[in-house]
C-alpha positions as CSV (number, residue, x, y, z in Angstrom):
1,X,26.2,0.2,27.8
2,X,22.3,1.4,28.0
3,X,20.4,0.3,25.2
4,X,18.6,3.6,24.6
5,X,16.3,2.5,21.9
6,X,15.2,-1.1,24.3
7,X,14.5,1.5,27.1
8,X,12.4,3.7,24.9
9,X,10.5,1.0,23.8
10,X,9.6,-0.6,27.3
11,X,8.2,3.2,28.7
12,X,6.3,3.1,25.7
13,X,5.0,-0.9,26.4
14,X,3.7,0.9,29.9
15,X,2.8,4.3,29.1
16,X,1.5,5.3,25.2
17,X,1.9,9.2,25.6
18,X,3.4,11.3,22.6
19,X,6.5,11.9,24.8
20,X,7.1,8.3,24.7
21,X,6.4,7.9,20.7
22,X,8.8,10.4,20.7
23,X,11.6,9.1,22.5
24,X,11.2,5.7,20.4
25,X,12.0,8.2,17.4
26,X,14.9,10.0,18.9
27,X,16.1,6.7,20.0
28,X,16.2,5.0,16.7
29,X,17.3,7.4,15.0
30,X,20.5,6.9,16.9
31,X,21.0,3.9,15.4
32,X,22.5,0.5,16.8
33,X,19.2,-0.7,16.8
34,X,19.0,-4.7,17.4
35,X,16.6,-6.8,15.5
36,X,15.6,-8.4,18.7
37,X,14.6,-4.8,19.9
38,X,12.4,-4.2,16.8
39,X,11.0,-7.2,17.2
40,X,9.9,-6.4,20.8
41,X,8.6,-3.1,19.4
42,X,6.1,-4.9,16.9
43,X,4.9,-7.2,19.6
44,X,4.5,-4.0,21.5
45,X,2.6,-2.1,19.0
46,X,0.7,-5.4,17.8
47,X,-0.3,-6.7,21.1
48,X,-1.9,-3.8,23.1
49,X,-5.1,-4.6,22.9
50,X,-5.0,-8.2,22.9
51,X,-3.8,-10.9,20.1
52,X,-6.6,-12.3,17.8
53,X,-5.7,-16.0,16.1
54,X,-7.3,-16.8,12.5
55,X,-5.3,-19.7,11.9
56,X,-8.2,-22.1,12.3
57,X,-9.8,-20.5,9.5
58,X,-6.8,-21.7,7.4
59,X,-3.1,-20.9,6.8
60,X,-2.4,-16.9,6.5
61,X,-0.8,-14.8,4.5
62,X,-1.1,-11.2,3.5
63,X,1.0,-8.9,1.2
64,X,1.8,-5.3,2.7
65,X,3.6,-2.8,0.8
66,X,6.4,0.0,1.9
67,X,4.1,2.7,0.6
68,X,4.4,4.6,-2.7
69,X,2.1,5.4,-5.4
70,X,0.3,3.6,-8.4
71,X,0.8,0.2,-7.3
72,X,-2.0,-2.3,-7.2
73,X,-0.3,-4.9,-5.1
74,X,-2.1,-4.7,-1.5
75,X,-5.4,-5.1,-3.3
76,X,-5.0,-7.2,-5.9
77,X,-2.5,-9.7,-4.2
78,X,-4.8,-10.6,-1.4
79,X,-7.3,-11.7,-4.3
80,X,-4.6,-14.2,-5.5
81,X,-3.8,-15.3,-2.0
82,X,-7.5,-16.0,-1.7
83,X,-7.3,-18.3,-4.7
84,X,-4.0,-20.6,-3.5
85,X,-6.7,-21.4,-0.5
86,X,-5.0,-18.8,2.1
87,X,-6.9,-17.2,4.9
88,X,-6.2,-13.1,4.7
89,X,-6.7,-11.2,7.8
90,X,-5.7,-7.3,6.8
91,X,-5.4,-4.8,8.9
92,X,-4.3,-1.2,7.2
93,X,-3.8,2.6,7.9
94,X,-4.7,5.8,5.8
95,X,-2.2,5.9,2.7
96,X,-0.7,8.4,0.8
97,X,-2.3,8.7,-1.9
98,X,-4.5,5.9,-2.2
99,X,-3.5,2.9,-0.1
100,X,-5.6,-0.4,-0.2
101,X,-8.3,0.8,2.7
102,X,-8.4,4.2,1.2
103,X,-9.5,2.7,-2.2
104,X,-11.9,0.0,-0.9
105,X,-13.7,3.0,1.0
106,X,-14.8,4.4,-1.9
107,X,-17.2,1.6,-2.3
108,X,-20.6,2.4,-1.3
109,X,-21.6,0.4,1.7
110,X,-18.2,-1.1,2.4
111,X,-17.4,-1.3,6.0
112,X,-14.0,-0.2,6.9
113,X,-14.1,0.3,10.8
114,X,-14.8,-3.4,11.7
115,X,-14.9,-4.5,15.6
116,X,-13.0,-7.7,16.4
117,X,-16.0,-9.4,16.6
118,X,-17.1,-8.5,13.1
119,X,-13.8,-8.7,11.8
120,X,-13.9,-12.4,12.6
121,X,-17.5,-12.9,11.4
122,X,-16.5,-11.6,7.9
123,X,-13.0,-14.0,8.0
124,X,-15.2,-16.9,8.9
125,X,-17.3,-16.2,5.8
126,X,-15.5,-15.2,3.0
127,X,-11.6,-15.8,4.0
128,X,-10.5,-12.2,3.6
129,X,-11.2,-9.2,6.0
130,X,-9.5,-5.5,5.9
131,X,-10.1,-2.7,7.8
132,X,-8.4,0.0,9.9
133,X,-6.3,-0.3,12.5
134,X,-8.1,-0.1,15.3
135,X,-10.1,-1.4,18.6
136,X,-8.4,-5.1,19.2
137,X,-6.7,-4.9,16.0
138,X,-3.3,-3.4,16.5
139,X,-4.5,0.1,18.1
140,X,-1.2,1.3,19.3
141,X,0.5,0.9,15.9
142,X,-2.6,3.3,14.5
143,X,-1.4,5.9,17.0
144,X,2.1,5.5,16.5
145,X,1.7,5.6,13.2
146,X,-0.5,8.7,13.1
147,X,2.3,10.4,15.5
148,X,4.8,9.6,13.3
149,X,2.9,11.1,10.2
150,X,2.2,14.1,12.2
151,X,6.3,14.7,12.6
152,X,7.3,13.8,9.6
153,X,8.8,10.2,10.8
154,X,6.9,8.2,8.5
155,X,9.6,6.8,6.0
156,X,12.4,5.5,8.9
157,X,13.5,2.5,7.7
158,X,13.3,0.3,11.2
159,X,10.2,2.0,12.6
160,X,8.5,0.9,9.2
161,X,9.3,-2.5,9.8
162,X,8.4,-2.5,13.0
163,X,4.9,-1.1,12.0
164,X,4.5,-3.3,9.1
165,X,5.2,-6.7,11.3
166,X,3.1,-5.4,14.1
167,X,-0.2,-5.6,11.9
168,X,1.0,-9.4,11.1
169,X,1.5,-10.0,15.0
170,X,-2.1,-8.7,16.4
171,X,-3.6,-10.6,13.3
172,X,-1.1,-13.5,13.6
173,X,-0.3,-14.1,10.0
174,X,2.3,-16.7,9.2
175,X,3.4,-16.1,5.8
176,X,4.0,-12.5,4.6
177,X,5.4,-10.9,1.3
178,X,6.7,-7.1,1.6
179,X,6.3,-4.7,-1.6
180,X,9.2,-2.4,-1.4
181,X,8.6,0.2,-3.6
182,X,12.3,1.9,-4.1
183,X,11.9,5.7,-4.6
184,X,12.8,8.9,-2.8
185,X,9.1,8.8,-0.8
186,X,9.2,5.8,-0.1
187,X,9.5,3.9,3.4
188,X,12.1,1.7,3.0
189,X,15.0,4.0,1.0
190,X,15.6,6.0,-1.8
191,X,18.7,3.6,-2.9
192,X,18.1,-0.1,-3.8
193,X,21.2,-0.5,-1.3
194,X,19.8,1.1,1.6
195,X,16.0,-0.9,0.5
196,X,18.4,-3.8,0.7
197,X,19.2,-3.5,3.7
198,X,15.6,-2.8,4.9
199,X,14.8,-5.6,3.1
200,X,16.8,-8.0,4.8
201,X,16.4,-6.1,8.4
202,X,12.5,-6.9,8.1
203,X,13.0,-10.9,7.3
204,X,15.3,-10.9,10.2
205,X,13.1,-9.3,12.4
206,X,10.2,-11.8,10.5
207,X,12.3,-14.5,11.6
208,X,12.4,-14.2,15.1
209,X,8.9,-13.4,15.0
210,X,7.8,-16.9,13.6
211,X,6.9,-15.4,10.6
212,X,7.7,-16.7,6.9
213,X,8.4,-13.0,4.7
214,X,10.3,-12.3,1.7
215,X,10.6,-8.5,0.6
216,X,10.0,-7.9,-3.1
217,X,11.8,-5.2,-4.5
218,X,10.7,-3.0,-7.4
219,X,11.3,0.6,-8.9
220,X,8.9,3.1,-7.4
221,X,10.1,6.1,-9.5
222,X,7.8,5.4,-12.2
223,X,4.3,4.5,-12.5
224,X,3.5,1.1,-12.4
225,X,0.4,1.0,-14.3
226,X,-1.7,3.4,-15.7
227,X,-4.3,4.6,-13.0
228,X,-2.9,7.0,-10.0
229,X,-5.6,7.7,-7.3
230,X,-8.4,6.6,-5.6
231,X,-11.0,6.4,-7.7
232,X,-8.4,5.4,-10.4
233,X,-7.6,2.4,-8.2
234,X,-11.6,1.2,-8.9
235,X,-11.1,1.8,-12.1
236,X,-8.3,-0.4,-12.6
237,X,-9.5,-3.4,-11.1
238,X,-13.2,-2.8,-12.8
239,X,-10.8,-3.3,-16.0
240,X,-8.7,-6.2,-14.5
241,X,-11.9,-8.4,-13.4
242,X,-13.5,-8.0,-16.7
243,X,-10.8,-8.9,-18.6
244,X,-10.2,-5.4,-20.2
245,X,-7.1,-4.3,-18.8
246,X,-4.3,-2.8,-21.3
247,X,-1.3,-3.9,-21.8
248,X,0.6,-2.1,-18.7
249,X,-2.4,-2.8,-16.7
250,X,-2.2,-6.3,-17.5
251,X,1.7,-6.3,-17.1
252,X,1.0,-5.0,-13.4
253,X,-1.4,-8.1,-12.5
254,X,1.0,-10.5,-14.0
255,X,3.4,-8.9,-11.3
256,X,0.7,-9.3,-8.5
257,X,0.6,-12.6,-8.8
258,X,4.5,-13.3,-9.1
259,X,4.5,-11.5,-5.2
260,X,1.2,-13.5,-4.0
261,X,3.2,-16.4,-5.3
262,X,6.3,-16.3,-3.9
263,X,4.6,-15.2,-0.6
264,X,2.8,-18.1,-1.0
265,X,4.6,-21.8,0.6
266,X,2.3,-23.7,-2.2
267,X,4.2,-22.6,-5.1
268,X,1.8,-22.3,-7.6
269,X,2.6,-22.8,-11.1
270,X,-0.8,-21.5,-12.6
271,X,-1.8,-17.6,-12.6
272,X,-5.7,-17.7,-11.5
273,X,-8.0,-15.8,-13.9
274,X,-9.8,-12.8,-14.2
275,X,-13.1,-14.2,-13.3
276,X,-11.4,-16.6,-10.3
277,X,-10.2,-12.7,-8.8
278,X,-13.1,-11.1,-9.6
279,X,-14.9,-14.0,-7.7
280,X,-13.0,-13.7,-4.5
281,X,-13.5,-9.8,-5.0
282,X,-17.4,-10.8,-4.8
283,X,-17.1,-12.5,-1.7
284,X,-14.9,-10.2,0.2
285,X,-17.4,-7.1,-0.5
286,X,-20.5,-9.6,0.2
287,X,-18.6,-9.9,4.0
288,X,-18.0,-5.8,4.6
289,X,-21.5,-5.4,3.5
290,X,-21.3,-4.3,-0.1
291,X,-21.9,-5.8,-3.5
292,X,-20.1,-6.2,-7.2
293,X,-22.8,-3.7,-8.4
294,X,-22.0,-1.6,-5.6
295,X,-18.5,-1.3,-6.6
296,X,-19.0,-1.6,-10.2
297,X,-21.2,2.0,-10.0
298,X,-18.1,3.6,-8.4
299,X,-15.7,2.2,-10.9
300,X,-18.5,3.9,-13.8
301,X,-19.0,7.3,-11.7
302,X,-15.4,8.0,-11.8
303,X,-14.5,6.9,-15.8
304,X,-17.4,9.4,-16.2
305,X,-15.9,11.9,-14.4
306,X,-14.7,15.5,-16.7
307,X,-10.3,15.6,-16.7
308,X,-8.3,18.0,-18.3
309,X,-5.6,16.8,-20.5
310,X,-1.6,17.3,-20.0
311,X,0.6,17.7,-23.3
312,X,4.2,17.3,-22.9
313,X,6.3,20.7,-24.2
314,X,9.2,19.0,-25.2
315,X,9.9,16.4,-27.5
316,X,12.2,13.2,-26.0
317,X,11.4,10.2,-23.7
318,X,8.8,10.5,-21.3
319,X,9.7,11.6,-17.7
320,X,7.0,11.4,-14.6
321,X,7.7,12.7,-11.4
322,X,5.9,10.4,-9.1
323,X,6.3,12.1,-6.3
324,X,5.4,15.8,-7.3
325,X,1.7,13.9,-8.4
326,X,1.5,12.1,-5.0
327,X,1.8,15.7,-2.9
328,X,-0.4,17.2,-5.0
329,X,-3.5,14.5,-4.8
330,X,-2.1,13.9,-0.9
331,X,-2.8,17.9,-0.2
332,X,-6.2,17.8,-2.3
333,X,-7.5,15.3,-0.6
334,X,-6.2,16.9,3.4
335,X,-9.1,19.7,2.1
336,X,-11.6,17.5,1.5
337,X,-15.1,17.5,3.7
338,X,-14.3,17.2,7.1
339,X,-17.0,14.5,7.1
340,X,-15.1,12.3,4.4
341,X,-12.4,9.6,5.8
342,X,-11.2,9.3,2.8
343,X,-12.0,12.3,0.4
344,X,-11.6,11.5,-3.3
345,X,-10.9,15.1,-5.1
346,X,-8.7,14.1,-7.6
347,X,-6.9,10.9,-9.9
348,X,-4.8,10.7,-12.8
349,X,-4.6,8.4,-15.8
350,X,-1.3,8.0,-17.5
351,X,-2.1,7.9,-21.2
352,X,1.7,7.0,-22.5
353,X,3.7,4.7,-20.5
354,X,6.4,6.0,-19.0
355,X,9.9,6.2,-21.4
356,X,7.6,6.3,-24.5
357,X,9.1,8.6,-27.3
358,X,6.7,11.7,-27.6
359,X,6.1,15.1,-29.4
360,X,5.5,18.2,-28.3
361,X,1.5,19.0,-27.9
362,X,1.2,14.8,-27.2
363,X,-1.7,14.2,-24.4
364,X,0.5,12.1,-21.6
365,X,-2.6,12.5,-19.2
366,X,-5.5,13.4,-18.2
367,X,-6.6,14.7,-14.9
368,X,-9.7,14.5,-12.8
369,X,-10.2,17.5,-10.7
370,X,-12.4,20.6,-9.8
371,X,-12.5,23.4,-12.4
372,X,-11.3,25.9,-9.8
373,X,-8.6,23.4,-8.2
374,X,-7.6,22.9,-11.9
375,X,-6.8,26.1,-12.8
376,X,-5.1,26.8,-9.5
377,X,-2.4,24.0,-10.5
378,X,-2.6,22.9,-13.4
379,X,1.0,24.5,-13.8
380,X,2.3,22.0,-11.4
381,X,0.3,19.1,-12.7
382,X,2.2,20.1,-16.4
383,X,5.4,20.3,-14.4
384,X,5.4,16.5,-13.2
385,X,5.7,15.9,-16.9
386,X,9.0,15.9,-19.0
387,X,11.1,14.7,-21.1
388,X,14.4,13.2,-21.4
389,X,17.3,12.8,-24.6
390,X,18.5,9.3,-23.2
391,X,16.4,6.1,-21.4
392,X,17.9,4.7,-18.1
393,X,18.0,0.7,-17.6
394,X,17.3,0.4,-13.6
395,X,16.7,-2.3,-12.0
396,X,13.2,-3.3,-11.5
397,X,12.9,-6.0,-9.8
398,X,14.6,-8.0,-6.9
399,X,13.7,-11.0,-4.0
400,X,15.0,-10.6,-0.5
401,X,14.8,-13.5,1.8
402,X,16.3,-14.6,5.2
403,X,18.5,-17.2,5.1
């Protein structure tokens, strides 16, 4: 029998074309796809360029995430990685709606688009580079990425991993822990069964890369802490590095450092404090060409920024739908200046955790947005917000591992 999907992928290993991007999508989504084969395919996409080897700066690791919203974990766990003495070479692409380039490029100053060459320079200095996807550093994965964005291929469960492991393959990282964020927009599944089975697909595929992963699974459906955007993002590790962060906040760091950890080979017992993370945090600006004070003035600029205020209508247990807030900053932001990478038109802050017990007229948030764009939707911003007469126990949190 023809392996259709191994075909596919070896006209794409000679010939990068959208016809053959598209072929790899039709092909997979065929199923009967071998781990072998998606291991191939993330050497494929990895490779093109040429292969760049960190580990004499030190052991690697990196965290990557499935994709979803509110979640600090590509930023912050990098920072804790940094700590238990690991190299981090990161390579990233665009998110939706704030993924961990996206934020950092909000920083005045910080450069995002390294060359290999610089890329190395800032490793060899501070430990931890991140940038785009680009030049030497996993190219063809960009594009294939971007073409699977473009037709609406983005959250197919093997092409994620393949994309995923292919940034750990051009960067060659060793050790690697996967945030699977379980909801309907994620990457990985809607179900935990069919994340799962992602889950263990990608440590597989890991495996016979030579790479150490474990996939850490948590419930995407509701926010994880309190800050949704870009901006936001600043704003929640300004609070975490000076030891200010509330309780959810705080809750969500705590969880950071349970994935660095267990990504980690060292095992380490003690959590590293606010000031160790905000020292590493230092550094890693210092390489991309940016300061603390830098970042610090975005962090302020934003908190100062005017919001309007949702009230819930209902009284009951707190309902947020995610993913209606993720379109909606997702499509501001497409509008943005054409100048702007990574536009910033819009954040939300949660100001009653998810499942809380509220009144009708209660303030659940507050928004950050245009006048005009603000009274254009602030029907649909309202509508993300509901309410509930009973509370759900789902599962939150679950280790996959090979082996």
């Amino acid at each position: 029998m023809v392996n259709v999907f191994r075909k596919s992928i070896d006209a794409l290993a000679c010939d990068a074309s959208r016809q053959n991007m598209q072929r790899v999508i039709a092909a997979t989504m065929q199923g009967q796809v071998l781990d072998e084969d998606l291991a191939r395919l993330a050497t494929i996409l990895g490779e093109s360029d040429g292969k760049n080897d960190y580990s004499r700066y030190g052991d690697t690791a990196d965290v990557a995430s499935s994709g979803g919203p509110s979640s600090l974990t590509t930023l912050v766990c990098p920072l804790y990685l940094r700590v238990f003495g690991y190299c981090v070479p990161k390579v990233g692409v665009p998110g939706r709606s704030a993924g961990g380039i996206d934020v950092m490029a909000q920083i005045p100053g910080f450069k995002f688009d390294l060359s290999t060459q610089e890329f190395e320079n800032v490793i060899a200095l501070t430990g931890y580079a991140h940038c785009l996807a680009q030049g030497e550093l996993a190219p063809l994965d960009a594009r294939f990425f971007d073409f699977r964005q473009s037709v609406g291929a983005q959250a197919i469960g093997d092409l994620a991993v393949a994309s995923i492991l292919a940034k750990k393959v051009a960067l060659r990282i060793r050790n690697v822990g996967l945030d699977v964020r379980v909801a309907p927009y994620g990457n990985f599944g809607s179900s935990w069964e069919e994340a799962r089975a992602n889950g263990y697909r990608f440590c597989r595929v890991s495996s016979l890369l030579g790479i150490n992963s474990v996939c850490i699974l948590t419930d995407g459906t509701a926010p994880y802490q309190p800050f949704l955007g870009r901006g936001e993002s600043l704003m929640a590790m300004h609070d975490l590095f000076e030891n200010r962060a509330c309780q959810s906040l705080a809750s969500h760091a705590n969880l950071c450092f349970r994935i660095a950890a267990v990504t980690s080979q060292r095992n380490p017992q003690i959590r590293p404090t606010c000031s160790q993370l905000r020292k590493r945090f230092t550094e890693h600006l210092n390489g991309h060409g940016t300061d603390y004070a830098a970042f610090e003035e975005a962090a302020t600029n934003i908190r100062g920024k005017p919001r309007f205020d949702v009230e819930v209508r209902s009284e009951g247990f707190l309902t947020v739908e995610l993913g209606t807030l993720r379109s909606l900053l997702v499509n501001l932001q497409k509008h943005g200046p054409e100048d702007e990478k990574f536009s910033d038109p819009c954040g939300v802050i949660f100001q009653v955790p998810c499942g809380s017990y509220v009144w009708p007229g209660d303030v659940v948030a507050s928004v950050r947005i245009s006048d005009g764009d603000w009274a254009r939707l602030k029907d649909e911003f309202r509508n993300a917000f509901g309410t509930t007469t009973r509370v759900s126990i789902e599962r939150f949190y679950e280790e996959v591992q090979h082996g």
